[in-house]
C-alpha positions in Angstrom: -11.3 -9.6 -4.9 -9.8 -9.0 -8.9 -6.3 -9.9 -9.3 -4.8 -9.9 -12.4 -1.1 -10.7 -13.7 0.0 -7.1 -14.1 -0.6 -6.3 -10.7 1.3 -8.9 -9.0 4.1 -8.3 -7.0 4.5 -11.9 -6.1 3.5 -15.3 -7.2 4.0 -17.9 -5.3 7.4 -16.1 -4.4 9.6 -18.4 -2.3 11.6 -16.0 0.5 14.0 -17.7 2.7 16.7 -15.6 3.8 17.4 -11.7 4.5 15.7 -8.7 2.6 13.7 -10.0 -0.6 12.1 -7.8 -3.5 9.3 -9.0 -4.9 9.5 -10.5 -8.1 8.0 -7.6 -10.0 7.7 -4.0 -9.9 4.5 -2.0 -10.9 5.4 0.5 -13.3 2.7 3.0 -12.7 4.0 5.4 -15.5 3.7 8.1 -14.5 3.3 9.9 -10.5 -0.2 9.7 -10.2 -3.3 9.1 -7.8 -4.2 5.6 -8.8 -7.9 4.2 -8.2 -9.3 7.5 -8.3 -12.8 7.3 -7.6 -12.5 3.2 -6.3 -10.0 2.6 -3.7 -7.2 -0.1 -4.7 -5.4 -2.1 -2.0 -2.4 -4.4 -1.6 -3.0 -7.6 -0.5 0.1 -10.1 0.8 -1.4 -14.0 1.5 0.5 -17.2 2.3 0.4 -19.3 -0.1 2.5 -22.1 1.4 2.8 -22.4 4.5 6.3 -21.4 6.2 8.7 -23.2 8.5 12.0 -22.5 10.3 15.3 -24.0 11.5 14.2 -22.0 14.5 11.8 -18.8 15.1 12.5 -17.1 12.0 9.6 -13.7 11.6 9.2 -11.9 8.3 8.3 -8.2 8.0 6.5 -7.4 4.9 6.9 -3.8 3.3 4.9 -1.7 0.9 7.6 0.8 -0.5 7.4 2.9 -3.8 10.4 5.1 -5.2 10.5 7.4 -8.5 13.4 5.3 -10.3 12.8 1.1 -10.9 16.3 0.7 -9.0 14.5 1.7 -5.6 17.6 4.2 -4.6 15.4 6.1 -2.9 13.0 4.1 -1.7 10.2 5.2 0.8 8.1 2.7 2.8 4.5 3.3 2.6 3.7 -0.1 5.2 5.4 -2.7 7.1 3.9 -5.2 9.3 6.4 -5.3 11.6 8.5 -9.0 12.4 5.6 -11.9 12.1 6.2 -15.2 13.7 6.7 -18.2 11.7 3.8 -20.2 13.2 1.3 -17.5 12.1 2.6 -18.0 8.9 0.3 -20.4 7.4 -0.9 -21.1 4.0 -4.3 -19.0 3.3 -3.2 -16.4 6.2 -3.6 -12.7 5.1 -0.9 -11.1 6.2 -1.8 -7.5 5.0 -4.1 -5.6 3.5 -3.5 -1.8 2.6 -5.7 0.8 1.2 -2.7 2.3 -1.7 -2.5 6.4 -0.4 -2.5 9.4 -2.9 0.5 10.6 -4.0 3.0 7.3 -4.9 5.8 7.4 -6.8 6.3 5.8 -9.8 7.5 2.4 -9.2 5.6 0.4 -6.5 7.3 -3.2 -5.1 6.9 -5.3 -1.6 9.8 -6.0 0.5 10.1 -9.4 2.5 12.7 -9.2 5.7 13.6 -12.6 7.1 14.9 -11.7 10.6 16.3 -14.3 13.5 16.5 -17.3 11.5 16.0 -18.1 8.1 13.2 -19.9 6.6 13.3 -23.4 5.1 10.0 -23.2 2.9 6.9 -21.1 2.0 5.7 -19.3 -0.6 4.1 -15.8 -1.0 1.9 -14.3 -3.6 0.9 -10.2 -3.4 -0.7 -7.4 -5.6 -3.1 -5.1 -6.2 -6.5 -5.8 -5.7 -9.9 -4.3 -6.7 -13.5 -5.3 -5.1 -12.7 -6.5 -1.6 -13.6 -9.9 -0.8 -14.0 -10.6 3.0 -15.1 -14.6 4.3 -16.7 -15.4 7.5 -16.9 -18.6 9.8 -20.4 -19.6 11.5 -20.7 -22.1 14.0 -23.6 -25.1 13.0 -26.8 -24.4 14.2 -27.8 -28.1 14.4 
């Protein structure tokens, strides 16, 4: 996977409490199909692992809208409320294919819901060349 700074939402973002913006916005210039002819995704990963008072979750949302202040913001993905405990450092917690047809201004959403957190860290973006890792049991 190719990650560059430009194309970060998040690095190393720490989100503890209610509904967080990224850090950054992608300004895509103009409303346009981006990645035409080589699919681009968004890809959200734990960086540090998070922990909880109590069973805090966290939704994560894709949303674009056609002015920076997201007045009108439209939500392209949401995972839904994750549990804290699956909340590890290295976990992927999303990985979406960007649609045709975005606005201009692209940004992720984090919702902390039932309690808050009290540590961990996100980093997200856009991504080209998918990297995928697999886990073999020894054959001795």
């Amino acid at each position: 996977m190719f990650m560059d700074r430009q194309n970060l939402f998040s690095s190393a973002q720490a989100v503890t409490t209610g509904s967080t913006a990224s850090t950054d916005v992608i300004d895509l210039g103009s409303v346009r199909d981006i990645g035409a002819g080589e699919e681009l995704e968004v890809i959200v990963v734990i960086d540090t692992t998070f922990t909880s008072g109590g069973s805090g979750t966290m939704d994560f949302k894709l949303q674009t809208d056609s002015a920076v202040g997201f007045g009108t913001v439209t939500t392209l993905f949401s995972t839904g409320a994750i549990a804290v405990a699956t909340l590890v450092a290295g976990y992927s917690v999303a990985r979406w294919k960007i649609p045709r047809g975005v606005s201009r201004y692209l940004r992720m959403q984090y919702v902390v819901a039932t309690a808050d957190m009290t540590a961990g860290t996100i980093t997200s973006g856009i991504s080209i060349g998918r990297q995928d890792t697999a886990v073999y049991a020894d054959a001795l």
